[in-house]
C-alpha positions as CSV (number, residue, x, y, z in Angstrom):
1,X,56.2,-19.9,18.0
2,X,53.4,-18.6,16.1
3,X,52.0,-16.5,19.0
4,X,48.4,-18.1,18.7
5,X,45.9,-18.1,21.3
6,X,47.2,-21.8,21.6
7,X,50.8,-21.4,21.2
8,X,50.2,-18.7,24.5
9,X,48.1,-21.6,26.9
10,X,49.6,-25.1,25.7
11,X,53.3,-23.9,24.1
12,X,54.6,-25.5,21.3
13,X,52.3,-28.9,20.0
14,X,51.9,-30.2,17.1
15,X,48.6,-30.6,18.2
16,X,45.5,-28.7,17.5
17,X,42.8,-28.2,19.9
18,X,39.4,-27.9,19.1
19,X,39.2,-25.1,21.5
20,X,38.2,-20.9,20.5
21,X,40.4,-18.4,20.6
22,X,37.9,-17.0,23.0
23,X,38.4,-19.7,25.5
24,X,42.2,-20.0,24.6
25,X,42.6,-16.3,25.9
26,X,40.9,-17.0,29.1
27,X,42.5,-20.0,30.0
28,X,45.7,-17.9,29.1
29,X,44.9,-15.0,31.0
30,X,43.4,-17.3,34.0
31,X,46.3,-19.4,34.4
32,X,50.0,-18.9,34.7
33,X,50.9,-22.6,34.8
34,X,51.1,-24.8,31.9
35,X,48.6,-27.1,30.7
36,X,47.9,-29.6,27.7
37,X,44.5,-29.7,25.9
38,X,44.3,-33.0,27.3
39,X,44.5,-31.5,31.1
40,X,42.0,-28.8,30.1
41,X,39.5,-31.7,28.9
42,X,40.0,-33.9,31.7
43,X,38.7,-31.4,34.3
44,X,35.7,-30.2,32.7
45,X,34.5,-33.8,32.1
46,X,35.7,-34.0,36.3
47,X,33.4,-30.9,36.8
48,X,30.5,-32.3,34.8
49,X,31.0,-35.5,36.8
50,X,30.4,-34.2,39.8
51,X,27.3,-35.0,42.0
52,X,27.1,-31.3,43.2
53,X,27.7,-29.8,39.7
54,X,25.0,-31.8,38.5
55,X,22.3,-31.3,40.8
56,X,23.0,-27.2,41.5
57,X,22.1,-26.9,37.3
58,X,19.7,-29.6,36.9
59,X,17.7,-27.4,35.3
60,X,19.8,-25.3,33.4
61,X,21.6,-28.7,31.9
62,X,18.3,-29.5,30.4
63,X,17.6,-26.3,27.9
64,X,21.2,-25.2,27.5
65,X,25.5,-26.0,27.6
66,X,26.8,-26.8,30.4
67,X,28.8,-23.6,32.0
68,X,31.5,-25.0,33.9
69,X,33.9,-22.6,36.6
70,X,37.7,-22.8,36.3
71,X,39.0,-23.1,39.6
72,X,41.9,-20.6,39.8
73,X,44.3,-23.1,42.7
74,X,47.1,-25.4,40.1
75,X,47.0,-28.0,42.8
76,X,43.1,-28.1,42.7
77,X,42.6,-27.8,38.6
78,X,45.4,-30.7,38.4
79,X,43.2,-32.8,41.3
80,X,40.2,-32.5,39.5
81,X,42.0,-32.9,36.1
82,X,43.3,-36.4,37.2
83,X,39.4,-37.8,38.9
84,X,38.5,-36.6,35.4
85,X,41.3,-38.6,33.2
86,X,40.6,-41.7,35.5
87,X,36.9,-41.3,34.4
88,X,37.6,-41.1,30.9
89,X,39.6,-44.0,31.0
90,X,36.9,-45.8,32.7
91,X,34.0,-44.7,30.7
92,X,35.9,-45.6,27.6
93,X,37.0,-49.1,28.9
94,X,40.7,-48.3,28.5
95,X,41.0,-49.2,32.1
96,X,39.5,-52.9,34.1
97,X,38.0,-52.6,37.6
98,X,39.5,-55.4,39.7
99,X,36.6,-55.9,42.0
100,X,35.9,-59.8,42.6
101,X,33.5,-59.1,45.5
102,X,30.9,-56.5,42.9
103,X,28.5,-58.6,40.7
104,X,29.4,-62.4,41.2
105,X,27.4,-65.1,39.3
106,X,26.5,-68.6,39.6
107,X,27.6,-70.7,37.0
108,X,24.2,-71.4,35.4
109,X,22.5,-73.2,32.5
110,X,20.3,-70.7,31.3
111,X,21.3,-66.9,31.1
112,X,18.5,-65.8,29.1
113,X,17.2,-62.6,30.1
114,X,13.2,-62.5,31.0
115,X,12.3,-60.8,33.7
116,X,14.7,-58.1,34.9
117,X,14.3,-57.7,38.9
118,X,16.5,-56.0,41.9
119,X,15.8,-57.7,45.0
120,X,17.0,-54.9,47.6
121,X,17.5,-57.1,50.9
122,X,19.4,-59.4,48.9
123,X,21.6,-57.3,46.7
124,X,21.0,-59.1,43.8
125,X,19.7,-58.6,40.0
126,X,17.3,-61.6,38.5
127,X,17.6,-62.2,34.9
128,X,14.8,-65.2,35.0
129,X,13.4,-67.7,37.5
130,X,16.7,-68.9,38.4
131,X,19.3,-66.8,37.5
132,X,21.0,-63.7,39.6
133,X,23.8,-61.9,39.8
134,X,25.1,-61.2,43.3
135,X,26.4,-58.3,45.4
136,X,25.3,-56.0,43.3
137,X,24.5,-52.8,45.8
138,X,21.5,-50.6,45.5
139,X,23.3,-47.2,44.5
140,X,24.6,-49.3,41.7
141,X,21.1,-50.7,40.8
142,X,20.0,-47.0,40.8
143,X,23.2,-45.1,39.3
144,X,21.3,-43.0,36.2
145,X,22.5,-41.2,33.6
146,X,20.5,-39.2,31.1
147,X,17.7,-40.8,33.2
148,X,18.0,-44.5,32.5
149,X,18.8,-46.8,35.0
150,X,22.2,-47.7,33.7
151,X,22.0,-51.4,34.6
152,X,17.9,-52.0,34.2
153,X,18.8,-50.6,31.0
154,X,21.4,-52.8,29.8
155,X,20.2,-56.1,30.8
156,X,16.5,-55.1,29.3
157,X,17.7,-54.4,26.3
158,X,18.7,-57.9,25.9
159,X,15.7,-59.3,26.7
160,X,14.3,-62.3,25.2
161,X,17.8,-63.8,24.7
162,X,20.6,-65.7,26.4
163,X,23.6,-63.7,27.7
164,X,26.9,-65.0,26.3
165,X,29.9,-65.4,28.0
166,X,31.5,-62.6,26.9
167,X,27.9,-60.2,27.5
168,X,28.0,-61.5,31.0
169,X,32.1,-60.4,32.1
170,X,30.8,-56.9,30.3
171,X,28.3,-56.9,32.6
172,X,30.1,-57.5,35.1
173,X,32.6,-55.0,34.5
174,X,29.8,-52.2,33.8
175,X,28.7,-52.7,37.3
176,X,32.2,-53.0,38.6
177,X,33.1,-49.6,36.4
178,X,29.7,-47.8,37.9
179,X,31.4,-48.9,41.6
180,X,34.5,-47.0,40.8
181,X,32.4,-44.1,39.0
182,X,31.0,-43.0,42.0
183,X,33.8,-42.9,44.2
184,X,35.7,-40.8,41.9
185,X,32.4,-39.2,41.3
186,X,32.4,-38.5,45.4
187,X,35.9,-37.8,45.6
188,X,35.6,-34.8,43.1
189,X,32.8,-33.7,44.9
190,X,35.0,-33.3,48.0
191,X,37.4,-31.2,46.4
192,X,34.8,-28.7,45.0
C-alpha cells in the first residue's frame, strides 16, 4: 500500500474518501477494526438522526457543524452504522415501505389540493371539502425537519392543483417512509 491516512483506516480501495487526513488518523488511531468509508458515513448520518443528538445541540446545530462522538464499542459503531444505512436508503427512496394500513385514500374524483387540514381525532389529512387521506397518525402529521412540517409542507406546495396518480402513491410513501424514520430514528436513540 501507499501508507496514507486512508490506506491505514479503510486498506486497500480503489476508492477515495472525501475524508481529511486529520479525521483519517483519528478514526485510525480510535479504531482497531476495519471499516469502509461507507460504514464511517452511515453512522454519523445515524448520530445526526437521532432524537437525543438533536435535541442536546439544538442550539449549537444552528450557528455551527455538527460535532458528532465516535462511540469506541465495534458492535455499537456497526449498530448504529446499519439504523444509519437503512435511513439513507429510505431518505433517498432506494428502499419502499410496505405499510397498507399508513395513509389509505378513497378513490375520489377530485384530488385537488385547497385547503390542507389534520383532523387529530380522526387521523386524517383533508386536501378539500371532500377528499382525505386516512390513518395518517399525529407524530407523522408533526414529524419536522429543518422546521417545516414535512407533510403540511408537501401537500401545500401543491396547492391550487389536482394530485396525480403518481403524486398521490409518493405521498403515500413519504408518509409511510416518515413511519419507518422514526422507529429507526427511536431505535438509535436506544442504543446511544
Amino acid at each position: 500500500g501507499d501508507g496514507s491516512p486512508s490506506q491505514k483506516v479503510f486498506g486497500a480501495t480503489k476508492k477515495k474518501t472525501n475524508f481529511t487526513n486529520e479525521f483519517l488518523n483519528f478514526l485510525s488511531e480510535r479504531y482497531e477494526f476495519s471499516l469502509t468509508p461507507e460504514e464511517v458515513g452511515y453512522y454519523i448520518y445515524g448520530v445526526l438522526s437521532a432524537p437525543s443528538y438533536r435535541e442536546k445541540y439544538q442550539e449549537f446545530l444552528k450557528i455551527d457543524y455538527p460535532n458528532v462522538k465516535f462511540v469506541e464499542d465495534e458492535d455499537l459503531f456497526k449498530q448504529i452504522a446499519k439504523h444509519g444505512e437503512k435511513l439513507i436508503e429510505l431518505h433517498t427512496l432506494e428502499k419502499e415501505v410496505e405499510n397498507d394500513n399508513i395513509c389509505t385514500v378513497e378513490e375520489s374524483h377530485d384530488f385537488t389540493v385547497k385547503d390542507v387540514s389534520y383532523d387529530y381525532s380522526e387521523e386524517q389529512i383533508s386536501i378539500n371539502d371532500s377528499q382525505y387521506f386516512e390513518n395518517v397518525p399525529q407524530r407523522l402529521w408533526e414529524f419536522e425537519l429543518c422546521g417545516y412540517q414535512i407533510i403540511d409542507k408537501w401537500l401545500s406546495e401543491r396547492e391550487g392543483r389536482e394530485l396525480s396518480l403518481e403524486e398521490i402513491q409518493t405521498f403515500q410513501q413519504i408518509v409511510r417512509t416518515l413511519e419507518e424514520t422514526i422507529k429507526i430514528m427511536n431505535e438509535i436513540d436506544d442504543l446511544l
